[in-house]
C-alpha positions in Angstrom: -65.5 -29.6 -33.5 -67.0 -32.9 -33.6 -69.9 -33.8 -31.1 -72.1 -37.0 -30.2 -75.4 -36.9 -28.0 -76.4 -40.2 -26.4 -79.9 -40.7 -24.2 -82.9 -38.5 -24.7 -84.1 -38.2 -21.1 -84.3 -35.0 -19.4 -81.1 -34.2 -16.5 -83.0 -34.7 -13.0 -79.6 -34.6 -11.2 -79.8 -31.6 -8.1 -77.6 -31.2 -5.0 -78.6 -31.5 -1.8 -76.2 -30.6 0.9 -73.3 -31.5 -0.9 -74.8 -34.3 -2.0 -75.7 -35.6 -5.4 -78.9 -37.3 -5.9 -81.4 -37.9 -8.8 -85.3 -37.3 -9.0 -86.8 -40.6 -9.3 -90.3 -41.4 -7.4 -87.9 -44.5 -6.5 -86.0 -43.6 -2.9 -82.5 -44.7 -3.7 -81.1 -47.9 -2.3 -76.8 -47.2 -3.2 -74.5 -44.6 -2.3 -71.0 -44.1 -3.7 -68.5 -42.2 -2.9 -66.2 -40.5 -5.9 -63.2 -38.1 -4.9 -64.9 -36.3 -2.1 -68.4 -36.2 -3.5 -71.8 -38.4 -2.7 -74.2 -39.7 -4.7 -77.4 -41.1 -4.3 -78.5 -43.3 -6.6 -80.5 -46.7 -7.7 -78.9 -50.3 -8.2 -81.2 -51.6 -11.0 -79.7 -48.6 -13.0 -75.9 -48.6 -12.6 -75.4 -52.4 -12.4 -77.3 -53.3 -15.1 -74.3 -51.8 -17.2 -71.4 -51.6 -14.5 -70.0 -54.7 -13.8 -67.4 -53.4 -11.2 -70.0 -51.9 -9.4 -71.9 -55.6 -9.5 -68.7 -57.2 -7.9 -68.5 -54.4 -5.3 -72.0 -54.7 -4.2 -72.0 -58.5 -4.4 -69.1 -58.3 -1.7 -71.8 -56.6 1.1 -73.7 -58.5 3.5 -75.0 -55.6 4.8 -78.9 -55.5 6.1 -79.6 -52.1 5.3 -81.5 -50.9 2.4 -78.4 -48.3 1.2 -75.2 -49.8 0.2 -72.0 -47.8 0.4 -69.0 -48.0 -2.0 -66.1 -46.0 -1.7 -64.3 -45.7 -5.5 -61.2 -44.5 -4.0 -59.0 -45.6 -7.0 -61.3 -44.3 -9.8 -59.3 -42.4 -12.1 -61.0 -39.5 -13.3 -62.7 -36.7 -11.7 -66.4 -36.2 -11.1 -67.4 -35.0 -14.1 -66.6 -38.8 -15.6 -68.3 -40.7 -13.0 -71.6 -38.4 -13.4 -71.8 -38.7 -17.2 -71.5 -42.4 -16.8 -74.1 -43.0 -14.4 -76.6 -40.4 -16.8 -75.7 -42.8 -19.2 -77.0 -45.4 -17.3 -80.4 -43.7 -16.5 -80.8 -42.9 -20.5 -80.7 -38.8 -19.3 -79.0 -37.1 -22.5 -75.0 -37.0 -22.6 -72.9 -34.6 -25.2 -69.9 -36.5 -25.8 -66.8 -34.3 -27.3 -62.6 -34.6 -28.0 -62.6 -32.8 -24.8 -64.4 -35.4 -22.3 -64.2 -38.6 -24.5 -60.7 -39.3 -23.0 -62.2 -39.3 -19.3 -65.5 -40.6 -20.1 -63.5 -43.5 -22.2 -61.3 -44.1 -19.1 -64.5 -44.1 -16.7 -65.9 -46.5 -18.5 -63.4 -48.8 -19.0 -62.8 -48.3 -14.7 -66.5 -49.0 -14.4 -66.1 -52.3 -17.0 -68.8 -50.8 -19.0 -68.4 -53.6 -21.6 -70.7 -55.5 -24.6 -70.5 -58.4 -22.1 -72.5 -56.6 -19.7 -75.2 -55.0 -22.1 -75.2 -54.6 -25.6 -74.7 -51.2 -26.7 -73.0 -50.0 -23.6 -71.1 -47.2 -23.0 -67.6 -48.1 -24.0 -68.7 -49.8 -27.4 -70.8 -46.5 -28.4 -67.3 -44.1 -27.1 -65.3 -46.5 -29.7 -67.4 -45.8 -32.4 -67.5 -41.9 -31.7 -63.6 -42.2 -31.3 -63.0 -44.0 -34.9 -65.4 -42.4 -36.9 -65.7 -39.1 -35.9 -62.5 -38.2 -33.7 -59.9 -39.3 -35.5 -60.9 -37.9 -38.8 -60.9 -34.5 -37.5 -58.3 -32.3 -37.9 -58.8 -30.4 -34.3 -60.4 -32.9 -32.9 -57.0 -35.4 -32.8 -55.5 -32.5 -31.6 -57.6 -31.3 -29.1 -58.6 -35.4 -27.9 -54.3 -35.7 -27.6 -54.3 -32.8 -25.3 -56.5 -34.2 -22.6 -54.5 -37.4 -22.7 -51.8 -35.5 -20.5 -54.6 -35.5 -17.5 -54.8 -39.3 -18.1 -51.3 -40.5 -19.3 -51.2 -44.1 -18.1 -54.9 -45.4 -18.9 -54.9 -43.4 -22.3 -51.6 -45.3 -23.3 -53.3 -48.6 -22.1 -56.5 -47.7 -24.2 -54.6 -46.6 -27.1 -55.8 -43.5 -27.2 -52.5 -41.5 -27.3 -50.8 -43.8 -30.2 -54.1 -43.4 -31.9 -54.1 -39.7 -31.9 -50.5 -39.5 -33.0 -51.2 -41.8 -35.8 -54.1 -39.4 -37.1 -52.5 -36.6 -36.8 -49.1 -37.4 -38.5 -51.2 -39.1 -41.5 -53.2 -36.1 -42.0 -49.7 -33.8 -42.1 -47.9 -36.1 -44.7 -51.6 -36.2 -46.5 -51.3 -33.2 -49.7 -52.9 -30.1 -48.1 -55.2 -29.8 -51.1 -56.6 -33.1 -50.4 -57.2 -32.4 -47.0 -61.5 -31.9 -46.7 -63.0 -29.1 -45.1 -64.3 -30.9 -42.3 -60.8 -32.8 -41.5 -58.9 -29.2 -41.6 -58.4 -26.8 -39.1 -57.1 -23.2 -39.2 -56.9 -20.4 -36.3 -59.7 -18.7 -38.0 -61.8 -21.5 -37.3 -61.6 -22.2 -33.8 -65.1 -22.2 -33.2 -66.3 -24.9 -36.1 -68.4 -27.5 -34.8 -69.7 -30.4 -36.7 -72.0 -32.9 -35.5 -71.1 -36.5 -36.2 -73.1 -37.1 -38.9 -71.8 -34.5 -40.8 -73.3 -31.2 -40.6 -71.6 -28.4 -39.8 -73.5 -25.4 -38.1 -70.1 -22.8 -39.2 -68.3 -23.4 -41.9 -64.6 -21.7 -43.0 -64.2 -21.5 -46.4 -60.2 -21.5 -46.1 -58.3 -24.2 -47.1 -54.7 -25.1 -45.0 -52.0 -23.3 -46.7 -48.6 -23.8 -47.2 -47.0 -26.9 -46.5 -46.2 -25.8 -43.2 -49.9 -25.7 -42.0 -49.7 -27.9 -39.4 -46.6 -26.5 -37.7 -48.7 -23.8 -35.4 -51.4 -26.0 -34.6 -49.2 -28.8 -33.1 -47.3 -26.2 -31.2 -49.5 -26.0 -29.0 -49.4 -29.8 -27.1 -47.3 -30.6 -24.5 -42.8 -31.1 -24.6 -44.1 -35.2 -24.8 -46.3 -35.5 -26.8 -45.3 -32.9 -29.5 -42.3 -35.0 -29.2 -43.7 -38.5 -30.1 -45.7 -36.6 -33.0 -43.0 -35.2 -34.7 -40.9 -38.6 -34.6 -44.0 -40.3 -36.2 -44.1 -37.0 -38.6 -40.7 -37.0 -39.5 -40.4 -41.1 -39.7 -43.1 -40.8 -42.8 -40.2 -39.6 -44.9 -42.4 -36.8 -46.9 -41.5 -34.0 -45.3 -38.7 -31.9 -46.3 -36.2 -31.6 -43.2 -36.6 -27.6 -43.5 -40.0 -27.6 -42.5 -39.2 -29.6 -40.1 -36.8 -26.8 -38.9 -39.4 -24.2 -39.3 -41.8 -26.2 -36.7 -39.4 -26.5 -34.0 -38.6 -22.7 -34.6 -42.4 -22.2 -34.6 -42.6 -24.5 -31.3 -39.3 -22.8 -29.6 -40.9 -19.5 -29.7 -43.8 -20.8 -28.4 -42.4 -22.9 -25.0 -38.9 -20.8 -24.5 -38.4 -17.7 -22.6 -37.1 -15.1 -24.9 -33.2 -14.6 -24.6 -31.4 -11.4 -23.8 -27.9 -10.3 -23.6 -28.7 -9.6 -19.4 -30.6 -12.9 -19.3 -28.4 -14.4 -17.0 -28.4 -11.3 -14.5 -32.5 -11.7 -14.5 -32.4 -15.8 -14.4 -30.0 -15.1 -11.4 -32.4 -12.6 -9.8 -35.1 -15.3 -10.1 -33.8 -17.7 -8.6 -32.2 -15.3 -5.4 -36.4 -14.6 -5.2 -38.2 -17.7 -5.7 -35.7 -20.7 -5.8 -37.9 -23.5 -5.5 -40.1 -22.6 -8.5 -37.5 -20.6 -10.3 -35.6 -24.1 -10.5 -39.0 -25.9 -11.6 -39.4 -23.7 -14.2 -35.6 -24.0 -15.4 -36.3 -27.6 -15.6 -39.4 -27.2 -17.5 -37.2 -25.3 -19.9 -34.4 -27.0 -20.1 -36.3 -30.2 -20.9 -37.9 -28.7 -23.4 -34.6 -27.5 -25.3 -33.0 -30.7 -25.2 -36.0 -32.2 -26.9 -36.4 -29.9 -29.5 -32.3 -30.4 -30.3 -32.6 -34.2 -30.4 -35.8 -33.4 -33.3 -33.5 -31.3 -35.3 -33.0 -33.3 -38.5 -29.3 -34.1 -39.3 -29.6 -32.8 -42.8 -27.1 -29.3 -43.2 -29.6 -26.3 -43.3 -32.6 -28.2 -42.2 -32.9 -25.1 -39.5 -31.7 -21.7 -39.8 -28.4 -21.0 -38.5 -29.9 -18.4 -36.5 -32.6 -20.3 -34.6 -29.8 -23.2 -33.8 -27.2 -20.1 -31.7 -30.3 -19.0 -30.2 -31.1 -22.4 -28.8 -27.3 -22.9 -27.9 -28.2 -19.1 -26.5 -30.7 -21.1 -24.1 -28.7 -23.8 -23.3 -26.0 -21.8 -21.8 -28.2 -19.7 -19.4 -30.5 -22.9 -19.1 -27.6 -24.9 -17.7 -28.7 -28.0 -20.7 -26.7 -31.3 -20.4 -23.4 -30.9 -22.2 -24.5 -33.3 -24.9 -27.0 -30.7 -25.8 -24.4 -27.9 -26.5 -21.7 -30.2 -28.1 -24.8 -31.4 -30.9 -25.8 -27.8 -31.4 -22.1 -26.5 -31.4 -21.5 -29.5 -34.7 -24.9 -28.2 -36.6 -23.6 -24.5 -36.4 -20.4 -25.7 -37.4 -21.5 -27.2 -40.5 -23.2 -23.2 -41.6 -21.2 -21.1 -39.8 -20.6 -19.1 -42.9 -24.7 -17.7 -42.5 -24.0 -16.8 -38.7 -24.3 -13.5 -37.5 -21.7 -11.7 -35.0 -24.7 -10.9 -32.7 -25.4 -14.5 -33.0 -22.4 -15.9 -32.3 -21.9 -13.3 -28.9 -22.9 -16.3 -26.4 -23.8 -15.3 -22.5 -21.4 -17.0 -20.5 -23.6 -18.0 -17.6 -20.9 -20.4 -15.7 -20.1 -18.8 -12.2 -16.2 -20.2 -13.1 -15.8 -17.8 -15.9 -15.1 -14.1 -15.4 -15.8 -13.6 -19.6 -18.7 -12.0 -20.7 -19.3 -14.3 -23.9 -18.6 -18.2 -23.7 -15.7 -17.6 -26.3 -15.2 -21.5 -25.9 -18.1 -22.7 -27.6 -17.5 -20.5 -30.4 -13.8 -21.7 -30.9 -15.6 -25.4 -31.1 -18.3 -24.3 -33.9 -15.0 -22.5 -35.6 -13.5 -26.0 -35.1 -16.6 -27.8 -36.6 -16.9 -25.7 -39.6 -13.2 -26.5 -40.7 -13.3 -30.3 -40.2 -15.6 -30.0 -42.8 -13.9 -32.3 -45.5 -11.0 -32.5 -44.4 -9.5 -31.7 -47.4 -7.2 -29.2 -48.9 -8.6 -26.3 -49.7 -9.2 -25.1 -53.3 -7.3 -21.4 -52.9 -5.2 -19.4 -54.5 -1.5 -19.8 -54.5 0.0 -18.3 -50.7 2.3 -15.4 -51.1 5.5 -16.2 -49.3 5.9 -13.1 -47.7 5.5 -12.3 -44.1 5.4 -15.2 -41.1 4.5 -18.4 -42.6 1.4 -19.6 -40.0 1.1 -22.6 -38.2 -1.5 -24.9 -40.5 -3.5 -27.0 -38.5 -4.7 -30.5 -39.2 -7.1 -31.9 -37.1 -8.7 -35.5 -38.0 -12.6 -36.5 -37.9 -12.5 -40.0 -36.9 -13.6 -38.9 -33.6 -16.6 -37.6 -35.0 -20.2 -39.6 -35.3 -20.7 -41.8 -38.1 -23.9 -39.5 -39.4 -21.9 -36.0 -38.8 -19.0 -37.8 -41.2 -21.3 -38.5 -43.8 -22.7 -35.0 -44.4 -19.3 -33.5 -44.2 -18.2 -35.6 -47.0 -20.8 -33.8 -48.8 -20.4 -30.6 -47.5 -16.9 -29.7 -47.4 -16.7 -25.8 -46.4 -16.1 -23.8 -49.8 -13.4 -21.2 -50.2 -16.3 -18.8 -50.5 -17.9 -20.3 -47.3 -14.0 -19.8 -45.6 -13.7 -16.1 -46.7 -17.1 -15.0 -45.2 -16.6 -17.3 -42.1 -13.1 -15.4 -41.7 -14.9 -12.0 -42.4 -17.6 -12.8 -39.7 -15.0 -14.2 -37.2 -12.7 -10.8 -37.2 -16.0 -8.7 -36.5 -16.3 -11.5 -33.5 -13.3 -11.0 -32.5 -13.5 -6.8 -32.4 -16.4 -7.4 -30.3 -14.6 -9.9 -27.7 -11.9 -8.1 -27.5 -13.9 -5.4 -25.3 -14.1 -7.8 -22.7 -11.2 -6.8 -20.2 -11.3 -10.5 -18.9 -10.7 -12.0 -22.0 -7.3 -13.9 -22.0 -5.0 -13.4 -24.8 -4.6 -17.0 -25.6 -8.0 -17.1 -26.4 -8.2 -14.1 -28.6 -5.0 -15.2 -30.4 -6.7 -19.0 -31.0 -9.4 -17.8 -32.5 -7.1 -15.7 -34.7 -5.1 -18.4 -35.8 -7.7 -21.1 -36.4 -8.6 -18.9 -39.6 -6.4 -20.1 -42.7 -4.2 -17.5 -43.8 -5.5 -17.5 -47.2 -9.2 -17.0 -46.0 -8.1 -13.2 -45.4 -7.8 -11.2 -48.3 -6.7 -7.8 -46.1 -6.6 -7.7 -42.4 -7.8 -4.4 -42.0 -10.4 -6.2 -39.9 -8.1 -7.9 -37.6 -5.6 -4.9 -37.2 -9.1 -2.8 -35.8 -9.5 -5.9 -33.8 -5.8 -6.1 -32.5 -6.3 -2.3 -31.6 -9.6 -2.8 -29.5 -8.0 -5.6 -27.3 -4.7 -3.4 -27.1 -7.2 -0.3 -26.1 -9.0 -2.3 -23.6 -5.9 -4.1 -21.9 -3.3 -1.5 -21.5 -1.5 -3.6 -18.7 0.1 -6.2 -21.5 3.5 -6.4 -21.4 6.3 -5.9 -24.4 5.9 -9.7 -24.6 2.8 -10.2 -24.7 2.3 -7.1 -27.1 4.7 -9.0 -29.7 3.1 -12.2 -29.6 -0.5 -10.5 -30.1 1.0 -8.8 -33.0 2.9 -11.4 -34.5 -0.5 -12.4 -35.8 -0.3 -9.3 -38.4 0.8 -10.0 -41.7 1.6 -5.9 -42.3 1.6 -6.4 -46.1 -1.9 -7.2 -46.4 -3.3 -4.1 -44.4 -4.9 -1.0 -46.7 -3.2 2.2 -46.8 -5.4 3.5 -44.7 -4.8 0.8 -41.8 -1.2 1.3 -42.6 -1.6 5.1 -42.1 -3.1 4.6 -38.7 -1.0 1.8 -37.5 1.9 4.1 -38.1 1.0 5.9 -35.6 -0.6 3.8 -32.4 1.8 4.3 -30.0 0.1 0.8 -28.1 1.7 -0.9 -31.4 5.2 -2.4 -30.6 7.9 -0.9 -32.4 9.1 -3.4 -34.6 5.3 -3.8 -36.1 5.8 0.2 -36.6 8.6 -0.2 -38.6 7.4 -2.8 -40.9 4.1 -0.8 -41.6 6.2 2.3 -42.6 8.4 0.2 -44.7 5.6 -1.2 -46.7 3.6 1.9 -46.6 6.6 3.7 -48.2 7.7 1.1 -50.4 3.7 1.0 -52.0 3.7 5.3 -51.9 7.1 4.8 -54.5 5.6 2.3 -57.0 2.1 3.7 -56.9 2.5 4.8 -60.4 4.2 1.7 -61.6 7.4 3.5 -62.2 9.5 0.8 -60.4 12.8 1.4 -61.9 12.9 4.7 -59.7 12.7 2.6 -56.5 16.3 2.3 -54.7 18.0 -1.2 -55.6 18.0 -2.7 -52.0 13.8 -2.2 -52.0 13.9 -3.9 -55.5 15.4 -6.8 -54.3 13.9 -7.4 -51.3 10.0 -7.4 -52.8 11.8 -9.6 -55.5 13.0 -12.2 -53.3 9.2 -12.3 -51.2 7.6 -12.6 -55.1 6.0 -9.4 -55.0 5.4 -7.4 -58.3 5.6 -3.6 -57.9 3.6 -2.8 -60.8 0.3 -4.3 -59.3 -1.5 -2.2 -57.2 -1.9 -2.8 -53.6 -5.3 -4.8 -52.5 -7.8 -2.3 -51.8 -9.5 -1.5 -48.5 -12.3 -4.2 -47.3 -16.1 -3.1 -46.4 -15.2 -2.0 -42.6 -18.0 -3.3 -40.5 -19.9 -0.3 -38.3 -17.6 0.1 -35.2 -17.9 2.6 -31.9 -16.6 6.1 -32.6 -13.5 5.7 -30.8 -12.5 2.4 -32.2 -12.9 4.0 -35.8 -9.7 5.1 -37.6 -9.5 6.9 -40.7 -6.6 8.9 -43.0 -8.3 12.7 -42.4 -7.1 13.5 -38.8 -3.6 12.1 -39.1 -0.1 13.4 -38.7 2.0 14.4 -40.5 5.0 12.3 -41.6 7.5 14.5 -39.7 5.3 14.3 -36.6 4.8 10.3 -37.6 9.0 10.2 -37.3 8.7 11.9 -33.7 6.5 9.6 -32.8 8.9 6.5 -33.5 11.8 8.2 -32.9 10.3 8.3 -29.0 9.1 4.9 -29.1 12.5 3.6 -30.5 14.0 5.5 -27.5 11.8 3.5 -25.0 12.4 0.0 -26.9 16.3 0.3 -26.4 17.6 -1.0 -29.1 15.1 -2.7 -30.3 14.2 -5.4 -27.1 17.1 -6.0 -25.2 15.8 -9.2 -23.6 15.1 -10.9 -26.6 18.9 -10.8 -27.6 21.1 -14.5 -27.7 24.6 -14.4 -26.0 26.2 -13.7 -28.8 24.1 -10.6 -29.7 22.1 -11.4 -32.7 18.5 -10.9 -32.1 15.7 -13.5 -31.7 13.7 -12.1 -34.5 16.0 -12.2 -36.9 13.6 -12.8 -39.4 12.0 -9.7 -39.2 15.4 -7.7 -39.6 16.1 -9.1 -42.7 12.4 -8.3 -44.0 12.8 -4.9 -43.6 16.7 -4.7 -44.1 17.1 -2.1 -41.7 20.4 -0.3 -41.0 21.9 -0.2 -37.1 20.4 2.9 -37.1 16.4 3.3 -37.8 16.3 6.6 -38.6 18.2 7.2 -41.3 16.5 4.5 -43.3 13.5 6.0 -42.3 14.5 9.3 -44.1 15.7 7.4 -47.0 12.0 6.5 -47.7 10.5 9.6 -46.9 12.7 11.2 -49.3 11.8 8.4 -51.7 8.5 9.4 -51.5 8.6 12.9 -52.0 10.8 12.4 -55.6 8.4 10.1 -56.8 5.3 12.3 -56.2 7.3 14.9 -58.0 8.5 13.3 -60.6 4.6 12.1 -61.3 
C-alpha cells in the first residue's frame, strides 16, 4: 500500500467533554458543528484555506467572540472534517487509498481550492491520487471500495471512473509486464510503499496466470464489479473463458451455496425473519442477474456446469424471467457437457407440485436442437417399428446474436447422441417423482431424434421407474407411455426383463418376445433354419439376420430395485404363464380400442408381429424354434 504524509507539526487535538478542541496558547474564537460532534477551533487557520467556511462566517453579525456553524450537509464523517482542519494547522496527516476518497470529498465540501491558497489540500490529494493511487495494483482496488460510502460525490469527482480505468488497463496489461510495486497478490496483503517509492516489505511473486486478477476484483461490490468488468471485457484482449472463470470465481464468492432442500431452508427463512430474509433475497437476486447479463455470448465462454447452477439460483431466488430464459439459451447451446445432477432443477414455484422444474429443462432441450437448424448428418433410419413424429421448429424468433453462433455451432451427431444419453438418465431420475405428469415425461422423450439412440435400454429402465412409481395409470395411458419403445433396439438383456414386467402392457410383451425369439434363432447366422413367415417379415422391415444384434449400452448406476439383470429370471415356461395371465386380463387384446367393424386400432402392430387369433400357439412355435436351433449348433 501506497501512503503520503503532509504537515510536520505535532497532533495537539484532545477531548474535552465531548468536545474537540486544539492546544494553542490562542483561546479559540469558532465553533462548528460536524455530525454530532464540536469543535473548537481558530479562524485565521481554517479560513485561510476553506473558502466555504469564509462565506459562512461572513454571513454572522454576531457580537460575540465564538462564531457557530452548523455543517449539517457535510458529506463525510468526522474523521474527514478532522484531517482537514489538521491540515490547516500544518499538524502531520497520513493520507492512504483508504481515507483519500473522504478526505478528497471533504475537501472539495470545504472548497479547499488553488484559488484560496496555493498548495492547498485538494491540489496536493490530486497529485497523491494520479501518481501514486492509480498506479497501484491494490491501491485502485482498495481507493474503488471506499467509493461505495461516497457514491454521488466520488462519481462527480471522478474518482470511480478513474479507478475503473486503472484497474481494467492494468488487467488487459501482459502480467509479465506488470512491476512489483503495481502488483498485488493474497500473499501480499500487508505491502506498503511510500510514495516515493520505497517499499518497507517486499513479495518477490509475480501475478500468475492470466486469470490473476479474477480473485482480487471479487471482492468489490455487485456495482462496481459490474462497471469493471464491462470496461474489462470492452478492451477486447481477454479471452471470453476467463471471463467465465471470474464470474465463477465472483459467484462463489456473493451466492449462497445451492442444495437440493434449498427451497425448504429459503422457506424456513423467510417464515422466521421475513423482512430481512426478503432483503437478503434481493441482495442475491441482484447479484445473479448481473453476473448473467456479464456472461459473454461466445459458446463455452463459461462451464456448462457453473451456468445450471446459476439457473439453480435463479429458481429458488425467484430472478426475473428474462434471467432464466438467457441462462436456459447458453445451456442449450452445451447441453451435450451437462450433468444429470445438473440438470435436476428445484422447482421452487408454490403452483407446481413437481420436485424438479422439468419445464426449464424441456426449453434448454429445445435450445440445444435449434442449433442449426439443419438436417442432421446420421445414419440412414431403419424403417422398422413406429416412425416418430419429427419436429421442426424455426429460429427466427430467436435474437439476432444467439442466431449467429448457432450458425456456427450447429449441434453434432456426436453432441446429439451424448445429449440423448444424458437426457434418458434425466428422465429415470424424473420419473421418481409421483407428481410428474405423463405428458411431460413423454415430451421429453420424444424431443430426442430417433436416430440419437442407438439402444434404448436406457429409456425402457426409465419407462419402468415411472410405471413403478405410478401404478394408478390406466391401460391407456400405459400404451401411450409405451408406444414410445421401439422393442427392436432394446439388448437381450432388456428384452429378457421386459418379458416379464407384468406393469408392461401386453401388446409391448408380445413384441419383445417376438424379437427376442426371432434374434435367439439367427444368433449363429444360420438364417435359412428360421420359419418362412419370420423370414419375410424382418425382410420386408430391412433387417439382415446375419448381423448381430446391437450390444448392450454402458447402464448408468441406478437404485437396487430399479436394476434388472438376466441371472434371477424365469424361466420361459414360467415367462409363458406369465403372459398367458396377462392375455387373460387384456381380453382379447383391448376391447375398447376395437372400430365397429372389428378390426383393431393398432393394426399396425398386428401385422408387425403377424400374430395368429390365438397368441399362444405362436408363442410355442418360437419357443420351439429356439430350442432346435440351440441344438442344432
Amino acid at each position: 500500500m501506497k501512503f503520503m504524509k503532509l504537515g510536520s507539526r505535532q497532533d495537539n487535538f484532545y477531548t474535552t467533554e465531548a468536545v474537540r478542541s486544539v492546544s494553542s496558547e490562542v483561546s479559540s474564537d469558532l465553533i462548528i458543528q460536524v455530525k454530532g460532534s464540536r469543535y473548537l477551533l481558530h479562524k485565521f487557520p481554517l479560513l485561510s484555506k476553506c473558502l466555504r467556511l469564509q462565506r459562512l462566517c461572513s454571513e454572522y453579525q454576531e457580537s460575540s467572540s465564538h462564531h457557530l456553524i452548523h455543517l449539517h450537509d457535510f458529506p463525510c464523517g468526522v474523521e474527514a472534517f478532522e484531517l482537514c482542519a489538521k491540515f490547516c494547522y500544518g499538524i502531520t496527516i497520513t493520507l492512504s487509498a483508504y481515507n483519500i476518497v473522504a478526505s478528497r470529498c471533504a475537501a472539495e465540501y470545504l472548497q479547499m481550492t488553488e484559488d484560496v491558497e496555493k498548495g492547498n489540500l485538494i491540489y496536493k490529494l490530486e497529485v497523491f491520487f494520479n501518481s501514486c493511487i492509480l498506479h497501484g495494483w491494490r491501491d485502485s482496488i482498495a481507493t474503488l471500495q471506499s467509493t461505495k460510502a461516497f457514491p454521488l460525490w466520488s462519481e462527480e469527482l471522478g474518482i470511480t471512473s478513474r479507478c475503473i480505468e486503472a484497474i481494467a488497463t492494468k488487467v488487459l496489461t501482459n502480467p509479465s509486464k506488470v512491476s512489483l510495486s503495481h502488483s498485488y497478490s493474497r500473499r501480499g496483503r500487508d505491502d506498503i510503499v511510500s510514495c516515493n517509492g520505497a517499499e518497507s516489505l517486499r513479495h518477490n511473486g509475480r501475478p500468475e496466470g492470466r486469470g490473476w486478477w479474477a480473485e482480487d476484483i471479487a471482492e468489490l461490490g455487485i456495482d462496481l464489479y459490474w462497471r469493471t468488468t464491462i470496461a474489462i471485457k470492452s478492451g477486447g484482449k481477454i479471452p471470453s473463458s476467463l471471463i467465465g472463470d471470474a464470474l465463477k470465481i465472483y459467484a462463489a464468492r456473493w451466492l449462497p451455496k445451492i442444495s437440493k432442500n434449498d427451497t425448504d431452508n429459503r422457506q424456513a427463512e423467510l417464515d422466521s425473519d421475513s423482512n430481512s430474509a426478503n432483503d437478503l433475497i434481493s441482495k442475491h437476486r441482484l447479484i445473479l442477474e448481473s453476473i448473467v447479463s456479464l456472461v459473454p455470448v461466445e459458446k463455452c465462454a463459461a462451464s456448462t456446469s457453473f451456468l445450471l447452477k446459476l439457473l439453480k439460483a435463479a429458481n429458488i431466488l425467484n430472478a426475473s424471467s428474462s434471467s432464466k430464459m438467457e441462462l436456459a439459451r447458453r445451456v442449450g447451446l452445451q447441453l451435450d457437457d451437462a450433468t444429470v445432477s445438473d440438470l435436476l432443477i428445484p422447482c421452487a414455484s408454490c403452483e407446481s407440485t413437481t420436485r424438479y422444474d422439468v419445464d426449464i429443462v424441456m426449453t434448454i432441450l429445445e435450445q440445444f436442437l435449434l442449433q442449426g437448424q439443419s438436417p442432421p448428418t446420421s445414419p440412414p433410419r431403419s424403417k422398422l417399428g413406429f416412425e416418430r413424429r419429427r419436429r421442426s421448429r424455426s429460429a427466427e424468433n430467436i435474437d439476432f446474436e444467439f442466431q449467429e453462433s448457432r450458425k456456427s455451432s450447429s449441434a453434432s451427431h456426436s453432441s446429439k447422441l451424448k445429449v440423448a444419453k444424458i437426457m434418458d438418465e434425466y428422465l429415470q431420475e424424473i420419473a421418481r417423482d409421483v407428481n410428474l405428469s405423463l405428458s411431460k415425461f413423454i415430451a421429453i422423450a420424444e424431443a430426442i431424434p430417433e436416430f440419437a439412440r442407438l439402444d434404448h435400454d436406457d429409456l425402457y429402465r426409465a419407462i419402468d421407474i415411472y410405471l413403478k412409481a405410478h401404478p394408478d395409470l390406466n391401460k391407456s395411458e400405459r400404451k401411450r407411455l409405451c408406444r414410445i419403445l421401439d422393442c427392436k433396439k432394446l439388448s437381450m438383456e432388456a428384452c429378457m426383463h421386459a418379458a416379464q414386467n407384468e406393469l408392461l402392457p401386453l401388446r409391448v410383451v408380445v413384441q419383445v418376445l417376438f424379437f427376442e425369439q426371432a434374434r435367439a434363432a439367427m444368433a449363429g447366422g444360420k438364417v435359412t433354419e428360421l420359419p418362412s413367415n419370420i423370414r419375410e417379415l424382418l425382410a420386408s422391415h430391412n433387417i439382415d439376420p446375419s448381423r448381430p444384434p446391437p450390444s448392450l449400452s454402458n447402464a448408468s448406476i441406478v437404485p437396487a430395485e430399479d436394476q434388472w439383470s438376466a441371472s434371477g429370471l424365469k424361466s420361459p415356461k414360467s415367462r409363458m404363464s406369465t403372459l398367458q395371465m396377462k392375455l387373460a386380463e387384456d381380453d382379447d387384446l383391448d376391447e375398447n380400442n376395437m372400430h365397429p367393424d372389428g378390426i383393431g386400432r393398432n393394426s399396425k402392430m398386428k401385422s408387425l408381429c403377424s400374430l395368429p387369433t390365438r397368441p399362444k400357439r405362436m408363442l410355442s412355435k418360437l419357443w420351439s424354434i429356439n430350442r432346435s436351433s440351440c441344438e442344432k449348433n
